[in-house]
MIDOSE-1310 file (N, C-alpha, C; in nm, 2 decimals, decimal comma, always signed):
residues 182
xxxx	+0,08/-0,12/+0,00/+0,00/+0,00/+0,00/+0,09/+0,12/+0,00; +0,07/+0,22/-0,07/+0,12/+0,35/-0,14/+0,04/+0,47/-0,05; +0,09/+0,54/+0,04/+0,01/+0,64/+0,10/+0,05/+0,75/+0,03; +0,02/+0,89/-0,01/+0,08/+1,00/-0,03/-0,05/+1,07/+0,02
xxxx	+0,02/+1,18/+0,14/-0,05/+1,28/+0,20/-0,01/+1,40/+0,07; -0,20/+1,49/+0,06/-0,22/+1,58/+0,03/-0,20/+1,73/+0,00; -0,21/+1,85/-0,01/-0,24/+1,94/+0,06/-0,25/+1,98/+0,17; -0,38/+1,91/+0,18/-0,36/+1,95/+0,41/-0,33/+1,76/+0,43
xxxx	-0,24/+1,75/+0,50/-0,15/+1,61/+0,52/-0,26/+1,54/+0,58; -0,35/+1,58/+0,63/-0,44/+1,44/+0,71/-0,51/+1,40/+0,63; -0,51/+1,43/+0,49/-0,60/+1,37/+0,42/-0,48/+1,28/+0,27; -0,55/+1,14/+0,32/-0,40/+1,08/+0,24/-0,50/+1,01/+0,13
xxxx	-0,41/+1,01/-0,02/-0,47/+0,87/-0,10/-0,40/+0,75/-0,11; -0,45/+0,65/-0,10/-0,40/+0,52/-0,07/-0,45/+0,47/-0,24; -0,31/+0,40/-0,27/-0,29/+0,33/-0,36/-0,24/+0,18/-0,31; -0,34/+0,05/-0,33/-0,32/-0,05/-0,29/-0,21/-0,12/-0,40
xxxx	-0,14/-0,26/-0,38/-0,12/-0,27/-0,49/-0,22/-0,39/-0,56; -0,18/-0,39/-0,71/-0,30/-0,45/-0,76/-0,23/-0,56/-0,79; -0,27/-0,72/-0,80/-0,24/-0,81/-0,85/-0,33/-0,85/-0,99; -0,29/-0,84/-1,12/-0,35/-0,93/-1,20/-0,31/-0,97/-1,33
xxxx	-0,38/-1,09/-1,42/-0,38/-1,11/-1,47/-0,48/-1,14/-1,57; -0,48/-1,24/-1,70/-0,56/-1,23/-1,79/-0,72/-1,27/-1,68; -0,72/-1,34/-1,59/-0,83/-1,39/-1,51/-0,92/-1,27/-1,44; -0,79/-1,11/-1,43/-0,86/-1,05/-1,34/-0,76/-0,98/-1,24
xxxx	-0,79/-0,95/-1,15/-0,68/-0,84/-1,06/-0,77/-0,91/-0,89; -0,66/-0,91/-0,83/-0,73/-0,87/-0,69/-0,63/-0,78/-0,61; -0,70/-0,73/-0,47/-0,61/-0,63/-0,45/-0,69/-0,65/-0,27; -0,60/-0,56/-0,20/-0,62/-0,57/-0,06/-0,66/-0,45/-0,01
xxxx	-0,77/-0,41/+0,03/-0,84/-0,28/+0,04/-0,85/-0,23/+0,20; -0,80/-0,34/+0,28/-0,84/-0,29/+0,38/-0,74/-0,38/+0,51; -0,66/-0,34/+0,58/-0,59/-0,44/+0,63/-0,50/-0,37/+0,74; -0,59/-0,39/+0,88/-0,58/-0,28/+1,01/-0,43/-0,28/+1,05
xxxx	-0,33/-0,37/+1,04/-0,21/-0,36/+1,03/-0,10/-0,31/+0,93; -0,14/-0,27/+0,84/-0,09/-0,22/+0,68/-0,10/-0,04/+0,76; -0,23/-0,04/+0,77/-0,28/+0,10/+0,76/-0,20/+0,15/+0,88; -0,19/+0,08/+1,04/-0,10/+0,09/+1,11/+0,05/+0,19/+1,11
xxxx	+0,10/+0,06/+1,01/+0,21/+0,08/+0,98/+0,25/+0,20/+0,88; +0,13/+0,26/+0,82/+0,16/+0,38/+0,75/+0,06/+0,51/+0,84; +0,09/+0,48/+0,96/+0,05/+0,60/+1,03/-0,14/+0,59/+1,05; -0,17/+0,52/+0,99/-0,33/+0,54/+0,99/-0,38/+0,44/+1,12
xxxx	-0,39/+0,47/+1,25/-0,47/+0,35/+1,38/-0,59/+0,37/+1,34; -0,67/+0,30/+1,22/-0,83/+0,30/+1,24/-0,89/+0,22/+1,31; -1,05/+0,26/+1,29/-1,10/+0,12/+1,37/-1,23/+0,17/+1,27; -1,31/+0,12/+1,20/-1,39/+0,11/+1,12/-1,52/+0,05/+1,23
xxxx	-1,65/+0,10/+1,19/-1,78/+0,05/+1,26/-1,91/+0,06/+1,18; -1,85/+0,10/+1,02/-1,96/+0,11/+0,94/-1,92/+0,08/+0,80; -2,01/+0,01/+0,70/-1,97/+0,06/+0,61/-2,09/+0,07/+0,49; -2,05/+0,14/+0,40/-2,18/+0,20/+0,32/-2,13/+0,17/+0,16
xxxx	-2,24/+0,19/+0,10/-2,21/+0,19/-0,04/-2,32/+0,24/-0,11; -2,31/+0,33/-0,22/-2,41/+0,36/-0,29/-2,37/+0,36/-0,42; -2,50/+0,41/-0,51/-2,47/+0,43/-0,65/-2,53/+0,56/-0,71; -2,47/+0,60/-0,81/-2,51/+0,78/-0,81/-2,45/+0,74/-1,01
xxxx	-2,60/+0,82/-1,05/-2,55/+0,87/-1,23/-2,47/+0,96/-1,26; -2,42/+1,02/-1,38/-2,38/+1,09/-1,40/-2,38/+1,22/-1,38; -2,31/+1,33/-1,32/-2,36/+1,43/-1,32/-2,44/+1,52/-1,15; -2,44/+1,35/-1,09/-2,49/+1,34/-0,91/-2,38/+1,40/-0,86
xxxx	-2,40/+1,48/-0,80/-2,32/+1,52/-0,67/-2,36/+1,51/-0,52; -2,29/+1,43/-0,43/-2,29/+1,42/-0,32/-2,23/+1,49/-0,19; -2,30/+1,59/-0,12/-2,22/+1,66/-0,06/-2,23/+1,81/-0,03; -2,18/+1,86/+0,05/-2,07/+1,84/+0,12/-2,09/+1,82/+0,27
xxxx	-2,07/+1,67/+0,32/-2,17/+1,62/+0,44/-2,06/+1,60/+0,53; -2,11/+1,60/+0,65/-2,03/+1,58/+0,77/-2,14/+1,58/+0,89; -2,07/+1,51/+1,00/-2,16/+1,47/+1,17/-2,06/+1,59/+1,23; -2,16/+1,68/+1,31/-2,11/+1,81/+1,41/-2,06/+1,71/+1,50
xxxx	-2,12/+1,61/+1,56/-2,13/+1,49/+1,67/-2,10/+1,40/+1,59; -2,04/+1,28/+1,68/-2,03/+1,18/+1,63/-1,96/+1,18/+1,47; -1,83/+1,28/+1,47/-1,78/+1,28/+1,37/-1,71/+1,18/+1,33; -1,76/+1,13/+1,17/-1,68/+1,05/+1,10/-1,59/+1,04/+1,01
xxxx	-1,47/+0,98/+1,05/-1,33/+1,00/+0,90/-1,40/+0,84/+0,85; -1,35/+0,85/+0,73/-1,43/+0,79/+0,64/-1,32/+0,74/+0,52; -1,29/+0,65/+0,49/-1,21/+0,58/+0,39/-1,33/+0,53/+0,29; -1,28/+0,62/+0,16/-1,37/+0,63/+0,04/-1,26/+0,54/-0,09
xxxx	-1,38/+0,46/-0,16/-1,32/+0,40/-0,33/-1,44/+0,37/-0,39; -1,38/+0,38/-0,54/-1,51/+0,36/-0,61/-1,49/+0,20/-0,67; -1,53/+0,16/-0,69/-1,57/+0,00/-0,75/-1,60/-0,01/-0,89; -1,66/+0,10/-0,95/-1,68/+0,07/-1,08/-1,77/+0,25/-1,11
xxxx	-1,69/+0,28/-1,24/-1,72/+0,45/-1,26/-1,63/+0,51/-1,18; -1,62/+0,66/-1,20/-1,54/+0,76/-1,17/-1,59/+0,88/-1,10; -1,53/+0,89/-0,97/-1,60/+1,00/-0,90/-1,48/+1,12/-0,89; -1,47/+1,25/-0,89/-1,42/+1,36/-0,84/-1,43/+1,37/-0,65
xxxx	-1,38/+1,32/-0,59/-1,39/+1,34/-0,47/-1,31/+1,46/-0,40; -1,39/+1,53/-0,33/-1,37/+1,65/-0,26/-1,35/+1,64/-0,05; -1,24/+1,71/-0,03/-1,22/+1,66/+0,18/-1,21/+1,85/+0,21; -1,32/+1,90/+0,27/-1,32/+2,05/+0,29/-1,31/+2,06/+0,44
xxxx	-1,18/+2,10/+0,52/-1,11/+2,08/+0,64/-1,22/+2,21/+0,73; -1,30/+2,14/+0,81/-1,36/+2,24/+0,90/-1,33/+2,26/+1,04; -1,17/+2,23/+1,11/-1,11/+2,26/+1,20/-1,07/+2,39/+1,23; -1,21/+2,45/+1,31/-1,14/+2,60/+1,30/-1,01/+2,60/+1,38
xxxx	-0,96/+2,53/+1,41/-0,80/+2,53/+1,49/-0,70/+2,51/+1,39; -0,73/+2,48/+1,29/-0,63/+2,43/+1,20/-0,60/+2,54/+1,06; -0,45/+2,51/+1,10/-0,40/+2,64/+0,96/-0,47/+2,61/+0,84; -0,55/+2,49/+0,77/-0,64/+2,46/+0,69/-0,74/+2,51/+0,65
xxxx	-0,80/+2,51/+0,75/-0,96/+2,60/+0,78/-0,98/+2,63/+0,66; -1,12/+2,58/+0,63/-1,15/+2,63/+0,46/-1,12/+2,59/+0,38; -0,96/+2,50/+0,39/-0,90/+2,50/+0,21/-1,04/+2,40/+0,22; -1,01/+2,32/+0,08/-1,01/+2,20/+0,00/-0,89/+2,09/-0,06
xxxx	-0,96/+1,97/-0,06/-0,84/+1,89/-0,19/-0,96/+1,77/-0,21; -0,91/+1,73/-0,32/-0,99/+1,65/-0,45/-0,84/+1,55/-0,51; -0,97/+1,48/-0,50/-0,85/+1,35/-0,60/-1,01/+1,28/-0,67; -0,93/+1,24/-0,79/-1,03/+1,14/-0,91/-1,03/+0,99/-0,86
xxxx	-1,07/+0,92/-0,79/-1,14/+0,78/-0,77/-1,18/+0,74/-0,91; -1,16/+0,62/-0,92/-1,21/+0,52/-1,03/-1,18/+0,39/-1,02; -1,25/+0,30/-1,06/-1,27/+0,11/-1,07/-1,12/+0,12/-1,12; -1,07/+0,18/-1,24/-0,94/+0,18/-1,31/-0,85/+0,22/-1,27
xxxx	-0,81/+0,33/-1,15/-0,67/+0,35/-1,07/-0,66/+0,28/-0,92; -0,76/+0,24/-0,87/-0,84/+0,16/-0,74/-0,77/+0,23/-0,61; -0,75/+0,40/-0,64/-0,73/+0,48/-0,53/-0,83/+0,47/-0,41; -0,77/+0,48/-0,30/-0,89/+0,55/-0,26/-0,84/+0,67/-0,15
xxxx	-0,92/+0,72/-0,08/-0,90/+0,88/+0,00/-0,97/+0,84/+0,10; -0,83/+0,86/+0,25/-0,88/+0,86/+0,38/-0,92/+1,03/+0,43; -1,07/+1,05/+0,50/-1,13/+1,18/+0,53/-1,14/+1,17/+0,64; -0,99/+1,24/+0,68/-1,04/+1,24/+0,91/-1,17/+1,32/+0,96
xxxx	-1,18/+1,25/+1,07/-1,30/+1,33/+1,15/-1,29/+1,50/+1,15; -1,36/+1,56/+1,10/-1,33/+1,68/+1,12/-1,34/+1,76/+0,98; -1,38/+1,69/+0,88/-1,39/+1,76/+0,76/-1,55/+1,70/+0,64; -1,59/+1,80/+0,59/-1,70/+1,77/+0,49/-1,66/+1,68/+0,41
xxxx	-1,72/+1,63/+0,35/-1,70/+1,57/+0,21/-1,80/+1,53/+0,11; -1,76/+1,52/-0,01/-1,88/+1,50/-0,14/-1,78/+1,43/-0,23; -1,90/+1,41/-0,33/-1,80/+1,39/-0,50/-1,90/+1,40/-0,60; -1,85/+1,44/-0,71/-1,92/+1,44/-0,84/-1,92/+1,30/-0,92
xxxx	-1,99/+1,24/-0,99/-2,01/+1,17/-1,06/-1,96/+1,19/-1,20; -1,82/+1,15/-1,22/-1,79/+1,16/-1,43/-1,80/+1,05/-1,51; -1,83/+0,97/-1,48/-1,85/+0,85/-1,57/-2,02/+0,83/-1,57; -2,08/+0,70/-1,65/-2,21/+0,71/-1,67/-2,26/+0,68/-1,52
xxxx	-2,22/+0,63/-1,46/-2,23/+0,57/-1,29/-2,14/+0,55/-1,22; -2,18/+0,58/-1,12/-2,00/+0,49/-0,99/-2,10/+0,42/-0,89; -2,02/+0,34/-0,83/-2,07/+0,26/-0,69/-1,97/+0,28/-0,64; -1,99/+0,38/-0,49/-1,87/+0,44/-0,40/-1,88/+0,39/-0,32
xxxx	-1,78/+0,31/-0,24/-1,81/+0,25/-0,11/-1,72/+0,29/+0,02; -1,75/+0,31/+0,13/-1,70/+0,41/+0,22/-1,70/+0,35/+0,37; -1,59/+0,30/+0,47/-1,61/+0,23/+0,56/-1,62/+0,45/+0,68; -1,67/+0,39/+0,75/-1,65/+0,52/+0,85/-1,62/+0,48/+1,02
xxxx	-1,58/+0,58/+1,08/-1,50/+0,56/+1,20/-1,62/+0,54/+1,34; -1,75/+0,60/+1,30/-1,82/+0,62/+1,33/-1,96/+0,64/+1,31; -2,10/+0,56/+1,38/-2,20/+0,57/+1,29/-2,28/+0,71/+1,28; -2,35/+0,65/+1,16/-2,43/+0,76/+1,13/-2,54/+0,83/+1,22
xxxx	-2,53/+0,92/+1,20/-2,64/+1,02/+1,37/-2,73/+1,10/+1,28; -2,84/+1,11/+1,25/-2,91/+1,21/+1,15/-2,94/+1,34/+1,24; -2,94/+1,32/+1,32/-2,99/+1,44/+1,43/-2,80/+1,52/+1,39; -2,74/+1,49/+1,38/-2,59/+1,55/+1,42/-2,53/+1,58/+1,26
xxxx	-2,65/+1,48/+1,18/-2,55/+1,53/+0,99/-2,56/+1,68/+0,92; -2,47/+1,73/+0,91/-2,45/+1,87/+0,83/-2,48/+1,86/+0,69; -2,47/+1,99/+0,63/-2,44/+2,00/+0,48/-2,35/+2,11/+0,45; -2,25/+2,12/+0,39/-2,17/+2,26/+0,35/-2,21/+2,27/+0,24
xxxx	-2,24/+2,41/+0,19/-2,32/+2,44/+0,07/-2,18/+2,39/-0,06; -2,23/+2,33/-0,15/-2,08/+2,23/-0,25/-2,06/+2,36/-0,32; -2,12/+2,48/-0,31/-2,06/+2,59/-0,44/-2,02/+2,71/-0,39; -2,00/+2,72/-0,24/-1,99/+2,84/-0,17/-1,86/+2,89/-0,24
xxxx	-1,87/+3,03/-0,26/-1,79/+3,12/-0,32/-1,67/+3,09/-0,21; -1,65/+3,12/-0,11/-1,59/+3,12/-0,02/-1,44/+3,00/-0,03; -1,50/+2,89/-0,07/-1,45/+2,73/-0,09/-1,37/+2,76/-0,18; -1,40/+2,80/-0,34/-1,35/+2,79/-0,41/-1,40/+2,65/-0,50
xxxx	-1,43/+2,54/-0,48/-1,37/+2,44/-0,52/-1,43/+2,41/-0,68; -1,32/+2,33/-0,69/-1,33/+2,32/-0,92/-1,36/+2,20/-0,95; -1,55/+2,22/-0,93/-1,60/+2,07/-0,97/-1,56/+2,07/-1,09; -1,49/+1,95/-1,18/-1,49/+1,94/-1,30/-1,66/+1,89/-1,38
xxxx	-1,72/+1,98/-1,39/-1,86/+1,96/-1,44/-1,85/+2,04/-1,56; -1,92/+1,93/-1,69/-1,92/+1,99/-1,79/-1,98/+2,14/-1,80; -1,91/+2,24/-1,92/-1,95/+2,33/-1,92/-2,11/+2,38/-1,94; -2,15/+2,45/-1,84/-2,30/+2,45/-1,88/-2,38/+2,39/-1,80
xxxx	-2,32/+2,30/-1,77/-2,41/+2,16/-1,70/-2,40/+2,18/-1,54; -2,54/+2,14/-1,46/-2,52/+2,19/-1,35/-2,57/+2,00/-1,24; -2,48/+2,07/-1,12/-2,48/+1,92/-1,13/-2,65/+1,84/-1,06; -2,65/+1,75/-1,08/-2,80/+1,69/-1,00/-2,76/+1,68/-0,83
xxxx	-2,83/+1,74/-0,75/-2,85/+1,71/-0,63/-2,94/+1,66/-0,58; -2,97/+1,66/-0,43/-3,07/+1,63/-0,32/-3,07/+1,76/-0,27; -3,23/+1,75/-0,24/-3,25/+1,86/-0,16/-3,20/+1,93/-0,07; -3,20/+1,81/+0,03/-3,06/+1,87/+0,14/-2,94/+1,92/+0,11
xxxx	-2,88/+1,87/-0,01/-2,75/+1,93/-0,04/-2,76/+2,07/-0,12; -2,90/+2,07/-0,23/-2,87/+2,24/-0,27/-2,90/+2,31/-0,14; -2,97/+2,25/-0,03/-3,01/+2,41/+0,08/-2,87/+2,34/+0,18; -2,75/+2,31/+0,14/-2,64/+2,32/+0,22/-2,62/+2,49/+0,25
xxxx	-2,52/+2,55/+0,38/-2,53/+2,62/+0,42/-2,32/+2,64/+0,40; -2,33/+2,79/+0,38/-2,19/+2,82/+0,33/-2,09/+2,82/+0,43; -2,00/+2,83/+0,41/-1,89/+2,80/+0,58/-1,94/+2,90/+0,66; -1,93/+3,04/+0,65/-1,94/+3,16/+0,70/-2,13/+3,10/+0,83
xxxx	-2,18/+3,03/+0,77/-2,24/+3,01/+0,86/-2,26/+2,85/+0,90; -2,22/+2,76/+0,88/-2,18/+2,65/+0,90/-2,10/+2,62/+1,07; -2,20/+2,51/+1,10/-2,10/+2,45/+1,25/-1,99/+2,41/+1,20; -1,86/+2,43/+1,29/-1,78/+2,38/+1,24/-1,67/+2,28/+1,35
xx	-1,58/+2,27/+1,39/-1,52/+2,20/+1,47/-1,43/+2,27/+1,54; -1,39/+2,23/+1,68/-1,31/+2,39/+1,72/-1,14/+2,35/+1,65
């Protein structure tokens, strides 16, 4: 397993390695002593999976409580994934960083407790699967508004094109008024 930290360093992409041949590839996605040994002590208590069309965007979600880091990969299709650092203690505060997931590079992106996250959909579908540190609390889930001027961030969405949401996520709320973490 291949770690390289980010931008803001607590957000790392893990490159497993891949075994394959004409039969096929397998590869090791998850393995509490690997992650260890590259600095990561998880403990995983959930895990999720969904599927989103092209053009879905997910995000920008996070628990005020019961905050979850979250180890994200896609399985099949290509997502733009986004980790927006909302430690107001942290020289970060605010940025962003993004890495491209896909079935075809079999990255994936660890999201510590303490930050939003989303992704765009660029292929015709993805199935994204996501273990988390912690469970899900609906009373405690946020939304950060995915377009706030403030963020900056550069969804690659075609020109023109605006992306499909959920309701909860267009009435996301911009940082300036967003809970955030101390």
């Amino acid at each position: 397993m291949e770690l390289q930290r980010l931008a803001i360093p607590e957000v790392c992409l893990l490159t497993p390695r891949v075994f394959g041949d004409a039969r096929g590839f397998f590869l090791e996605s998850w393995n509490r002593k690997t992650f260890a040994d590259l600095g990561l002590d998880l403990d995983f208590v959930q895990d999720n999976h969904s599927r989103s069309a092209s053009g879905v965007l997910r995000g920008l979600h996070y628990q005020i409580q019961q905050a979850q880091g979250k180890l994200v990969r896609v399985v099949e299709g290509e997502v733009f994934d986004v980790a927006v650092d909302l430690r107001q203690s942290s020289p970060t505060f605010g940025c962003w960083v993004g890495a491209t997931l896909s079935a075809e590079n079999h990255q994936m992106l660890w999201v510590p407790p303490g930050f939003a996250h989303g992704f765009v959909v660029l292929s015709k579908f993805a199935q994204f699967l996501y273990k988390t540190t912690d469970y899900y609390l609906p009373a405690a889930e946020r939304c950060l508004l995915w377009n706030d001027p403030a963020l900056g961030i550069d969804w690659p969405m075609p020109v023109g094109e605006a992306p499909l949401l959920a309701a909860k996520d267009a009435a996301g709320l911009p940082l300036a008024q967003c809970e955030c973490f101390a």
